[in-house]
VEXSE-222653 format. One record per residue (C-alpha): residue in one letter; x, y, z. Coordinates in steps of 0.05 Angstrom, whole numbers, plus 5000, padded with zeros to 4 digits. Example, Ala and Ser with C-alpha at 12.3 -4.5 7.8 and 13.67 -1.06 7.14 Angstrom:
VEXSE-222653
A524649105156;S527349795143;
***
This chain:
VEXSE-222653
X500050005000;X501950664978;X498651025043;X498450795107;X491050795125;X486851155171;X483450785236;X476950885258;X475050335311;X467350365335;X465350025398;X457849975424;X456749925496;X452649235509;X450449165434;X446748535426;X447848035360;X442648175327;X440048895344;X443249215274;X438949135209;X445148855175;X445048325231;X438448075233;X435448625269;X428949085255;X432249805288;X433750205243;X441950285235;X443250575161;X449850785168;X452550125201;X448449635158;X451450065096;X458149955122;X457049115143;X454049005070;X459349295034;X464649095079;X465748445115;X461248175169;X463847685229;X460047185254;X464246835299;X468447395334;X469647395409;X471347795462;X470447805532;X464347795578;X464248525601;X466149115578;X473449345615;X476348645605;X474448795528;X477349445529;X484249265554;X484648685505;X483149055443;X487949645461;X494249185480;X492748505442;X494248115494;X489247735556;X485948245600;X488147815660;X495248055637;X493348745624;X490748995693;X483248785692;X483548055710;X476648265738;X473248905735;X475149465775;X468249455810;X468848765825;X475648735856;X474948235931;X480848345984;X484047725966;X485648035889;X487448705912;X495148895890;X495248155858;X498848315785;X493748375736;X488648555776;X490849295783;X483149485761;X486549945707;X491049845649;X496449655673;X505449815654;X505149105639;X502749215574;X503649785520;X498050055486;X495150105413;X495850875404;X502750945436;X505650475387;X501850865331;X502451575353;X510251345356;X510051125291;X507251805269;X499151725275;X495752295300;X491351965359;X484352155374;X479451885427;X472352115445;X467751575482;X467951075546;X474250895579;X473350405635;X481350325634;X482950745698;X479151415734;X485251875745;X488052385699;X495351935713;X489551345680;X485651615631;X487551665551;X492852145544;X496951775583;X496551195547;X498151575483;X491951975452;X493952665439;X486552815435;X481752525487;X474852685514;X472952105561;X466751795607;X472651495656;X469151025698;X463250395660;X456750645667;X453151455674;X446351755658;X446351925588;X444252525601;X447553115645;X442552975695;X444052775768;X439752645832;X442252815905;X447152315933;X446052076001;X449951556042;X444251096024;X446351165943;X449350435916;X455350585897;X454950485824;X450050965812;X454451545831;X456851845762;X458252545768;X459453085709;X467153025737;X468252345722;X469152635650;X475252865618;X478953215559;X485553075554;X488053215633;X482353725657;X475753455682;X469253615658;X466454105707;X460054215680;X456453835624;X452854285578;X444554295590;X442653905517;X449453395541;X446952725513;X452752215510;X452951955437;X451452645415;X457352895447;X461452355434;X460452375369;X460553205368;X468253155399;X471152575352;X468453085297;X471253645325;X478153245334;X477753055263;X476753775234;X482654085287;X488353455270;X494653475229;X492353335158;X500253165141;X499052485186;X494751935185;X489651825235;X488151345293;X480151595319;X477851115375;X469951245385;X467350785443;X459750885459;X456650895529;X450450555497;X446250255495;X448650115570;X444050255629;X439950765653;X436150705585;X435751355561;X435151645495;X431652335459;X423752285463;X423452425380;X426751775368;X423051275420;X417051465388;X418051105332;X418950415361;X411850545405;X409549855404;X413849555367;X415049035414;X408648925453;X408348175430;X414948085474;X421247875468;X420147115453;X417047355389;X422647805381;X427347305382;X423946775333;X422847485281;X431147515293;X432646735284;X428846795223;X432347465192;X438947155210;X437246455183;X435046935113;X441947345115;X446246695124;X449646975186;X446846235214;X445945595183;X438745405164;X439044865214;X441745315277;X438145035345;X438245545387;X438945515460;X432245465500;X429745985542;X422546065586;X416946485557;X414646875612;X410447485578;X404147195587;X405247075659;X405947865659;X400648355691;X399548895641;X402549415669;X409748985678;X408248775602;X407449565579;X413049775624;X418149295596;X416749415522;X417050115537;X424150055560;X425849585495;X423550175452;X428550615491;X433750135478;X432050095408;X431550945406;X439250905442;X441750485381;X439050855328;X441251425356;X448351105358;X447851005281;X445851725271;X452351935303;X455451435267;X452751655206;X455152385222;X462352145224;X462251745164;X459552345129;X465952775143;X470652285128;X467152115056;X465952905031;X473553035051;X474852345008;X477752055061;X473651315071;X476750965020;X482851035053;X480250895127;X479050245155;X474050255196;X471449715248;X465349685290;X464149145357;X461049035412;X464548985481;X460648395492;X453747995488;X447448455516;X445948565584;X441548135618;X443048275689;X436548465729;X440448955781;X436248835835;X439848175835;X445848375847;X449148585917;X453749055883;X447549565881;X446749545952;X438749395984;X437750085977;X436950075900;X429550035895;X427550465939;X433650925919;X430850985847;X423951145878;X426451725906;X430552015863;X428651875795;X421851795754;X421251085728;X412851185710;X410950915638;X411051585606;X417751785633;X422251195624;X426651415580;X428552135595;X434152465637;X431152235706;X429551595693;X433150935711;X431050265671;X434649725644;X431149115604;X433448455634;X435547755615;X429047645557;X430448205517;X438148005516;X437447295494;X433047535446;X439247905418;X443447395437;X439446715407;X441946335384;X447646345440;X447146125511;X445846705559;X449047365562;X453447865577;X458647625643;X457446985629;X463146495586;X458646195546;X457346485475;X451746905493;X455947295529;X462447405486;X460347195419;X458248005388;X457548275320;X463448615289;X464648855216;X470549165175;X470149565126;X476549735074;X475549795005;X483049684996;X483248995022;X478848324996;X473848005028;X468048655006;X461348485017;X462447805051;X460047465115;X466247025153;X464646455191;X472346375215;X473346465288;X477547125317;X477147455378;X478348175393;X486048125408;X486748115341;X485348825324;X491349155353;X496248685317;X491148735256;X491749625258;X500149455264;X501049105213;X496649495159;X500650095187;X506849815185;X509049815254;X511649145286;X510249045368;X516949105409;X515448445434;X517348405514;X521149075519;X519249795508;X520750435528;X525750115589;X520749665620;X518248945605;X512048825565;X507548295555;X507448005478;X501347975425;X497647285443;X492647635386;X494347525303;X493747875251;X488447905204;X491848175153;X493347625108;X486047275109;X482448005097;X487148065037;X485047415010;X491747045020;X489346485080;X482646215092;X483146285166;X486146695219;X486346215275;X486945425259;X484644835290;X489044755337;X488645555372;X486745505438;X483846145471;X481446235539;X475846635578;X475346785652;X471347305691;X467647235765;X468446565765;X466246275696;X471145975661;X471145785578;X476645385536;X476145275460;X480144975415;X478544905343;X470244845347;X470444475414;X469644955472;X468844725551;X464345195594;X464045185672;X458445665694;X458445645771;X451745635811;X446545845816;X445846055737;X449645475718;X451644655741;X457044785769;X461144305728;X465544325664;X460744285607;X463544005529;X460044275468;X461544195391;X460244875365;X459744655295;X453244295303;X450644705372;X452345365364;X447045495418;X450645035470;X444944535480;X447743855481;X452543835531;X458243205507;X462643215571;X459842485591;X459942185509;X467242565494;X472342525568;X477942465530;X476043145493;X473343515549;X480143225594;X483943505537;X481344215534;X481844225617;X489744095601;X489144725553;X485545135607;X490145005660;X495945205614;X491845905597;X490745895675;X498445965683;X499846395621;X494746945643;X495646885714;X487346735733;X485646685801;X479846435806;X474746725858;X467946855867;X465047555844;X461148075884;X457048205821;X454547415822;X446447465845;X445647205917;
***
């Protein structure tokens, strides 16, 4: 290549499979489906279960249990304080995607969620954007809304206007019409219009939605009013179809079972929860839009063609009810009564509070087992899409397994930068356990990763292995047995048939595999805070 290429690397915030048109989904996302059907469409990439974890790996390339977030920083016990990789931030263990590039002469450019560390010594320009404007810590109202704080607030509903950031001065004050992928996508324009035309560009634009509170501009939930009144079991079989019709899953696909319970509803809980659906839907499009916006600048100053640009998910959607959860405190209920309005008519806007639970996400997930946090491929199996006109592979759906420490070798090696391996700047890093896409986009290989890759999940507890299409599962109680689990993704993609007992030799195989990832990634296994009682 004649030019080294631009970067722009999109990342949605709890995106299910299936919510984008070009994905089997019915809300509406132009821009993105544009980019998917021209491009090339991934139906077997993985990251991992939650968002942070995600984060570190597809800014270093290597195992987020090596990169500082062996578990999430809100999740850290006593017994995994100050143990190394479990620094709850990204860590000097590991050297990050934009220093490498911004070394190598790209101009760097950030504008979206961080989740990597909360201090101005943490947060993006000192892990080399030039430009930055950040949400530092996971989750905030959408909106620059804020209730009163009491000693009776759980914990993780505290997100105050400071926690954001440009470059190394906090965000004060958010402006009065501050809505988050509006200004996200406002500041990654504005970055884009102020850089150094003489350089190529590395823009990073990671969403805060469609995460929780459920929030999104009144115009655009409107047009998803009931929409989804039938539920989200007839969601899911509309989605299983549309996928089935798209080829992003075989005709056959079984996916994996889940309860209807929307006739066991009152009314009132069945109108409440498709109200909050059509606010998630509203948050996505709205993502697109912004999207859109950014895609616009970069084609009328003829700059696409020469921009590879890549969209994800962190990971599956979020089914966590977080009531559940003991993170939130006992307080959260009547918290939320206080504070915010959560009637029908207001869910939705600045002072509301609502998230959808577990039946909405596995209708975004299906076929896949479960959800977001959990190891099994509900939760890390998300749609992802790259689009190049320079490279092969145009207007094609992969089936070939990748996982997202691939991108940061992927970005090196179309720029033309290698990875210093275990030493940079005077200090010891850790080494790409991610490969390069490069030679299977361009149409050299077949495959990325062959049969015999192994890669490795681990996150509160739950534990994955695959090798090839085989992939052990051990979901802990009381969501799961308990027990190592064998499936054969090829025929049960929705992790049905469970083949420990028929296959021991495979399943003792890939347990020889995960204790070898176990010592390469230093795990220590231990059970989370965010686990439901």
């Amino acid at each position: 290549m004649s030019q080294r290429p631009n970067f722009l690397v999109i990342v949605a915030d709890d995106l299910g499979f299936s919510d984008l048109g070009a994905f089997g989904g019915e809300i509406a996302t132009p821009n993105l489906d544009t980019l998917a059907t021209a491009g090339l469409r991934l139906t077997d990439f993985h990251t991992a279960p939650t968002c942070s974890p995600t984060r570190s790996m597809l800014l270093t390339g290597t195992d987020h249990h090596i990169a500082g977030i062996g578990t999430m920083a809100e999740a850290l016990t006593p017994e995994l304080i100050g143990k190394p990789g479990y620094e709850g931030y990204l860590n000097d263990r590991v050297v990050a995607l934009p220093e490498l590039l911004r070394d190598a002469g790209y101009q760097t450019l950030m504008s979206g969620k961080w989740h990597l560390g909360l201090t101005a010594e943490l947060a993006p320009q000192a892990r080399g954007f030039e430009r930055s404007f950040a949400l530092l810590p996971g989750a905030a109202n959408h909106y620059g809304f804020e209730p009163t704080y009491d000693e009776h607030t759980p914990g993780l509903l505290k997100s105050t206007p400071a926690l954001y950031i440009e470059d190394q001065t906090f965000i004060e004050e958010l402006p009065k019409d501050f809505y988050s992928s509006d200004a996200f996508g406002d500041k990654l324009l504005q970055y884009l219009k102020e850089r150094d035309q003489s350089r190529p560009f590395f823009a990073y634009l990671p969403f805060s939605a469609p995460h929780w509170p459920l929030q999104a501009p009144a115009e655009v939930v409107t047009r998803y009013q009931g929409r989804y009144d039938a539920g989200p079991e007839v969601l899911r079989q509309e989605r299983l179809e549309k996928l089935r019709q798209l080829g992003l899953i075989a005709a056959d696909t079984q996916a994996h079972p889940v309860d209807n319970h929307w006739h066991s509803l009152s009314a009132e809980q069945r109108q409440r929860s498709a109200r909050a659906m059509e606010v998630y839907a509203a948050m996505v499009e709205r993502m697109d839009w912004n999207i859109g916006r950014v895609l616009d600048y970069l084609r009328n100053q003829g700059l696409l063609d020469n921009t590879l640009v890549l969209f994800m998910s962190d990971n599956g959607a979020e089914g966590a009810l977080l009531e559940a959860f003991p993170k939130f405190g006992p307080q959260l209920a009547s918290y939320l009564d206080q504070h915010y309005d959560n009637s029908l008519e207001n869910i939705g806007r600045a002072n509301s509070y609502v998230w959808y639970g577990p039946h909405w996400a596995q209708a975004a997930t299906a076929p896949s087992r479960l959800y977001k946090a959990f190891t099994s491929e509900g939760g890390i199996r998300v749609p992802a899409l790259v689009h190049y006109p320079a490279l092969a592979r145009q207007g094609q759906i992969s089936h070939q397994f990748s996982t997202v420490m691939d991108i940061t070798p992927t970005l090196l090696d179309l720029a033309g930068v290698r990875h210093p391996g275990k030493r940079w700047r005077g200090r010891d890093v850790a080494p790409l356990r991610g490969k390069s896409w490069l030679g299977f986009l361009s149409g050299e290989t077949e495959q990325v990763h062959d049969e015999n890759t192994v890669t490795g999940w681990e996150l509160f507890g739950r534990r994955a292995i695959r090798q090839g299409h085989w992939k052990a599962v051990y979901i802990p109680g009381p969501v799961g047995p308990a027990t190592w689990q064998l499936y054969d993704l090829a025929s049960d993609p929705g992790e049905i048939n469970d083949l420990a007992t028929a296959q021991p030799a495979k399943l003792e195989a890939l347990l020889g595999e995960w204790q070898k990832y176990v010592e390469e990634t230093g795990v220590i296994l231990s059970q989370s805070p965010f686990q439901p009682d």
